[in-house]
C-alpha positions as CSV (number, residue, x, y, z in Angstrom):
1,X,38.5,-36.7,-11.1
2,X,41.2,-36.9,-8.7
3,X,41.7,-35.6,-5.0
4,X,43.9,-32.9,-5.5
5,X,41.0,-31.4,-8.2
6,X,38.4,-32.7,-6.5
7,X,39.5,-30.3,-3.8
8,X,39.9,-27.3,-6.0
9,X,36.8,-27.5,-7.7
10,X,35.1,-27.6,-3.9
11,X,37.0,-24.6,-2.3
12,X,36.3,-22.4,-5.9
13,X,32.6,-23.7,-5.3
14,X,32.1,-22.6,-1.8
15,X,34.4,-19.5,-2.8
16,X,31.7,-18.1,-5.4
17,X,28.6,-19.8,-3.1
18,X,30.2,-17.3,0.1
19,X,30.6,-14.5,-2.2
20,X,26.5,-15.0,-3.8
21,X,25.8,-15.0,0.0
22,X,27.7,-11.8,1.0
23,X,25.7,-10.3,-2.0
24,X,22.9,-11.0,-0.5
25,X,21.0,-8.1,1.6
26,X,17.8,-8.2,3.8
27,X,15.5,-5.5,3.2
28,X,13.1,-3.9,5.5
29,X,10.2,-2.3,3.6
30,X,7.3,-0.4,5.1
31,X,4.4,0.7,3.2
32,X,0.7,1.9,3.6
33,X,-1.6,-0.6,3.5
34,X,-3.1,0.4,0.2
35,X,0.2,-0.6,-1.7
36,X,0.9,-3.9,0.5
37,X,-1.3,-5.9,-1.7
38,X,1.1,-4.8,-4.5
39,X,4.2,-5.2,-2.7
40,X,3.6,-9.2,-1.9
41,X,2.7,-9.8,-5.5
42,X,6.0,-8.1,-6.6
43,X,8.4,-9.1,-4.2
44,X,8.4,-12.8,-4.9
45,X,9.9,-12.6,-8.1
46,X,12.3,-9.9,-7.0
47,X,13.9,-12.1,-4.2
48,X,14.3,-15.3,-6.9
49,X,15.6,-12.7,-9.4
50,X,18.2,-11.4,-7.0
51,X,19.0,-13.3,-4.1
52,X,18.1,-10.4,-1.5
53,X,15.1,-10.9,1.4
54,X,12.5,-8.4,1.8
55,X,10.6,-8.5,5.2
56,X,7.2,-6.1,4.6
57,X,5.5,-4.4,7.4
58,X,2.5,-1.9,7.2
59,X,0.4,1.2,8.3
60,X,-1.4,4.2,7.6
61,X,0.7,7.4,5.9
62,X,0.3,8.8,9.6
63,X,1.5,5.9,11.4
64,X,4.7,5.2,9.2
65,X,5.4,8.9,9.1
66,X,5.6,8.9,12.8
67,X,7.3,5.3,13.1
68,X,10.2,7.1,11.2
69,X,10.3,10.1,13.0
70,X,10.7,7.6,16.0
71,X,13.7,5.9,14.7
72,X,12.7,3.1,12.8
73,X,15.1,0.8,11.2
74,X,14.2,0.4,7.7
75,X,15.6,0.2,4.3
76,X,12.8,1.3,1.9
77,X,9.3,2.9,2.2
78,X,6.3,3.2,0.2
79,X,4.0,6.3,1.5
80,X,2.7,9.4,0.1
81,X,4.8,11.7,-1.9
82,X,4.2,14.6,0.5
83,X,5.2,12.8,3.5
84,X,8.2,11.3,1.5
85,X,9.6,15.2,0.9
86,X,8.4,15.7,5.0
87,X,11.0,12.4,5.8
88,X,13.8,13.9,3.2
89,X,14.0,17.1,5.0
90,X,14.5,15.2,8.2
91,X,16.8,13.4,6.9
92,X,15.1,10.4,7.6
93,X,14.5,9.5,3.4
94,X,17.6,10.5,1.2
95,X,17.4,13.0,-0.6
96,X,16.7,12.8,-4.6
97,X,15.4,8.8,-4.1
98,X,11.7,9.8,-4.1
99,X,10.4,7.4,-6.9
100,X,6.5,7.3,-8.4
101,X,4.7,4.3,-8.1
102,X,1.1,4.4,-9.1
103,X,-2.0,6.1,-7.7
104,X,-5.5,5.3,-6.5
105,X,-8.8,6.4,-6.0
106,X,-11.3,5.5,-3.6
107,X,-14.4,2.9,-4.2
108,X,-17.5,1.4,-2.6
109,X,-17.7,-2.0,-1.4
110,X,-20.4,-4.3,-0.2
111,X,-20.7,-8.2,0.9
112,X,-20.8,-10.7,-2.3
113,X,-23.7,-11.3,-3.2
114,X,-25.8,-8.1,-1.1
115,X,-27.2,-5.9,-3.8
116,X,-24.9,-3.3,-5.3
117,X,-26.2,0.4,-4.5
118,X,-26.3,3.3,-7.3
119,X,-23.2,5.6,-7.0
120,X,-22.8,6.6,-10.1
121,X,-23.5,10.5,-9.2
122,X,-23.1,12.4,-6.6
123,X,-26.8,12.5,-5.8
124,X,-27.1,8.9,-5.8
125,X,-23.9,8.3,-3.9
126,X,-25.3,10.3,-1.1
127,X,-28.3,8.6,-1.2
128,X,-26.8,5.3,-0.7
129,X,-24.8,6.4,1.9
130,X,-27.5,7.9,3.7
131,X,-30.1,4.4,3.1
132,X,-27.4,2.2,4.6
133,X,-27.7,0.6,7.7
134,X,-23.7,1.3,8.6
135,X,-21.2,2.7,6.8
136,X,-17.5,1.6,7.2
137,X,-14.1,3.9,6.5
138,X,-10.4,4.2,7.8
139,X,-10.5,6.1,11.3
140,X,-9.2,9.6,10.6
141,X,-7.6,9.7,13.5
142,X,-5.3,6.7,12.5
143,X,-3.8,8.6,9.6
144,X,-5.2,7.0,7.0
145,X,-5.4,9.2,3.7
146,X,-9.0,7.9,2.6
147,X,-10.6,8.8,6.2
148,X,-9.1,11.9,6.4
149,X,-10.7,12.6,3.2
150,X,-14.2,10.7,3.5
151,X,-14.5,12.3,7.1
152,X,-14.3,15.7,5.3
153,X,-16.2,14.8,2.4
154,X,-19.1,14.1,4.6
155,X,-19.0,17.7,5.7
156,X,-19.0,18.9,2.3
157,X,-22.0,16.6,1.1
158,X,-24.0,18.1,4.2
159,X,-24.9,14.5,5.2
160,X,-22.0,14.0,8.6
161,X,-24.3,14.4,11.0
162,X,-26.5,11.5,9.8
163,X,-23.6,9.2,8.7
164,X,-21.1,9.7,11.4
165,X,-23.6,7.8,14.2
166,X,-23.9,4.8,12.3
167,X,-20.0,4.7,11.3
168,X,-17.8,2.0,12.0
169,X,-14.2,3.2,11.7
170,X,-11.4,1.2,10.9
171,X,-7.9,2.0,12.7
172,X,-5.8,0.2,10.1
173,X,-5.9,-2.8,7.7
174,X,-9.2,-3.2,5.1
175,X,-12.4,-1.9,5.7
176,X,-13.4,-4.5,3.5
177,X,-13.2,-6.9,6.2
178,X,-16.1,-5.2,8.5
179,X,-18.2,-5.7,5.2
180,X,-17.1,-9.4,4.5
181,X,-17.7,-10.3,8.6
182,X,-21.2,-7.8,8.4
183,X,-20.5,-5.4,10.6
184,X,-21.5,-3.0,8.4
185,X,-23.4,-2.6,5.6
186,X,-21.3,-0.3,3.2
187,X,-17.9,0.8,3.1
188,X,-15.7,3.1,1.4
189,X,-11.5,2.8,0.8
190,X,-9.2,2.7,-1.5
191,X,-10.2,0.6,-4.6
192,X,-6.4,-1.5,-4.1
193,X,-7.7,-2.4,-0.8
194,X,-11.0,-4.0,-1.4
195,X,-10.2,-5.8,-4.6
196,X,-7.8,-7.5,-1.9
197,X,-10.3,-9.0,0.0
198,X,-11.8,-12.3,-0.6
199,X,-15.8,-11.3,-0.2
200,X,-15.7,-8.3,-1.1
201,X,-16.9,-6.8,-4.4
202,X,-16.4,-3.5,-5.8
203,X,-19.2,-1.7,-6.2
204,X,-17.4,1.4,-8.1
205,X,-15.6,4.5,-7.9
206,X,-16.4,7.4,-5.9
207,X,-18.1,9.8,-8.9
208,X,-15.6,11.9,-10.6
209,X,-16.8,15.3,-8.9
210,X,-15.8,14.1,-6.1
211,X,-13.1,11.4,-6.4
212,X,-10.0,11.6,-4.6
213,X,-6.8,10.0,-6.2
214,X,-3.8,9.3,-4.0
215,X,-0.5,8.7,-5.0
216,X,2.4,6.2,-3.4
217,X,6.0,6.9,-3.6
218,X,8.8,5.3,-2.8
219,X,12.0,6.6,-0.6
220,X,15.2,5.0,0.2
221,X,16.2,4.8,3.7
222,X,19.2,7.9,4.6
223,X,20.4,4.9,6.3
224,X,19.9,1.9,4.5
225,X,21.8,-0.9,5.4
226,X,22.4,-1.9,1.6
227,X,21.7,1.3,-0.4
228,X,22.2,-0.4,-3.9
229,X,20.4,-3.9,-2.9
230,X,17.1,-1.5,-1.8
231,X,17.3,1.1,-4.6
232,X,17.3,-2.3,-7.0
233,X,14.1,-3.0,-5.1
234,X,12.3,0.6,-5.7
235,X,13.5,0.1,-9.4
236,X,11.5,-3.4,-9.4
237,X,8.4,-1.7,-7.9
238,X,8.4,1.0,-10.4
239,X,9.8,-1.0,-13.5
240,X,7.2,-1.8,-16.4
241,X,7.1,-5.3,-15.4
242,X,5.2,-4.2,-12.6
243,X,2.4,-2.3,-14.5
244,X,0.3,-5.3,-14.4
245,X,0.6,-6.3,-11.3
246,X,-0.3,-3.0,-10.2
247,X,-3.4,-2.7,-12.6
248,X,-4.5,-5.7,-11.3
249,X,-4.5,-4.7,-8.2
250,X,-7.0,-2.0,-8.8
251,X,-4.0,1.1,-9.2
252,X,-2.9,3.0,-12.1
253,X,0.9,3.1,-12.4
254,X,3.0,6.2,-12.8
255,X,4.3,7.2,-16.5
């Protein structure tokens, strides 16, 4: 090859290299904790498929919500529908990006290997609550959607006043992990969240009657840096390659 084409072929080569790197976007997502399990599975393969970087931080619906609200620089979130229409008439979420993801219900977890409790009814549930030692859940107070709902569940069951004493709240992250470490005995969140957790087993869903099922959408930023690099990324969340991922993660993807 000579020098003169030598030459060429390098300055075409860095010319399409430059232009793959201007392409290139960083992405800031921020999702509950529930879905963050889903989002480091997935986002892998979307950053070899399309050059961009994601960098994923988490919270409660509450925390994120207010985060926003604050000012928050981000590009894409994953929260609650109902806080994603709060955020779009703020003008924080643009409007008409709201995308399903999937939806969850919440289970019981133990420690491996500690006997697995009878919750198959309502009865028995409450029974097993009210037999354990501790009993672990998301701090209401920290916005979490499954201890805003066990707290209240509690008062519907008629059983608070004997399980709140022995609770042990979690402000954020997996209750999971105050079962793994034995700081308490049982513990209830969302089923994505202890399937996470090495040491952790499942001990079943919360019985129908009273199950609650919560559902994660996605919003893109009103002032994403790269609007069409993120809304490729809430595409790849929601896109049928996904559904397994998400299924084996202990959620049930949108249709």
């Amino acid at each position: 090859m000579s020098k003169k084409l030598s030459l060429a072929v390098t300055l075409v080569l860095s010319i399409i290299i430059g232009a793959s790197a201007a392409r290139a976007a960083e992405i800031k997502l921020l999702t509950t904790g529930a879905f963050k399990p889903e989002v480091l599975a997935l986002v892998p393969d979307f950053e070899k498929q399309t050059g961009h970087k994601v960098t994923v931080d988490n919270g409660t619906a509450g925390e994120l919500k207010k985060r926003i609200e604050g000012g928050e620089v981000f590009d894409v979130a994953v929260i609650t529908p109902d806080v994603v229409d709060d955020l779009i008439a703020k003008g924080k979420i643009a409007a008409g990006s709201r995308v399903a993801l999937a939806s969850v219900g919440v289970g019981v977890v133990v420690k491996e290997g500690a006997p697995k409790p009878d919750v198959s009814t309502v009865e028995a549930f409450k029974r097993a609550l009210l037999a354990a030692k501790s009993v672990a859940y998301i701090d209401p107070a920290s916005g979490g959607s499954s201890g805003i709902y066990i707290d209240k569940l509690l008062d519907r069951l008629g059983i608070a006043d004997q399980i709140r004493p022995k609770a042990k709240l979690k402000k954020g992250g997996h209750v999971a992990d105050l079962i793994v470490s034995g700081e308490a005995e049982l513990g209830l969140h969302q089923i994505s969240e202890i399937v996470a957790v090495k040491g952790a087993v499942l001990v079943g869903p919360l019985p129908k009657e009273i199950q609650n099922t919560t559902t994660y959408a996605a919003g893109l930023s009103a002032s994403a840096t790269d609007k069409v690099a993120a809304a490729a990324l809430i595409k790849a969340l929601a896109g049928p390659a996904a559904a397994a991922v998400l299924k084996s993660k202990g959620m049930e993807p949108a249709t």
